[in-house]
N, C-alpha and C positions, 0 to 999 in steps of 0.2 A: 504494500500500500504506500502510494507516494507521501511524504513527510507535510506535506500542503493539506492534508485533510485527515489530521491530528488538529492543526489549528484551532486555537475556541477563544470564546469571548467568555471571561468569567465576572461573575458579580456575586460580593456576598450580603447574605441578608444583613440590614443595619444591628441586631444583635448579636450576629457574630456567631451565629450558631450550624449552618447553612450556606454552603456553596452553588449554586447553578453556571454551570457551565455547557455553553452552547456550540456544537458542534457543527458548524457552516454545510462544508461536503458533504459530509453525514448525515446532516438533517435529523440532528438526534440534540436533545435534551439530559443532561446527567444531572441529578439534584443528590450532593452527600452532605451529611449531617456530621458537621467536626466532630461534636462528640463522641460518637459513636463510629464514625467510621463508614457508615453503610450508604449505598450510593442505588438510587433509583434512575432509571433510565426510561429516556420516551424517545419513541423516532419516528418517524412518518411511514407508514404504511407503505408497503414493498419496494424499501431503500436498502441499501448495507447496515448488515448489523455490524455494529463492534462496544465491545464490553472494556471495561478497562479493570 
């Protein structure tokens, strides 16, 4: 997979708790929870998957 569609645009929620990072190429959504570690995923409907 070319290195250009790893790229994301991240923002974290103002409490700090909560990452979402947005995956352009990908058309995918990752939301992880600092604290915990755990990371949800959304992507558009019959795109590439990829999990991190």
């Amino acid at each position: 997979m070319p290195p250009m569609c790893l790229y994301s645009m991240d923002k974290m929620k103002p409490d700090k708790t909560k990452i979402a990072m947005g995956l352009r190429y990908l058309r995918q959504i990752n939301i992880m929870d600092i604290e915990t570690g755990k990371v949800t995923g959304y992507r558009v409907k019959d795109t590439p998957d990829f999990n991190i």
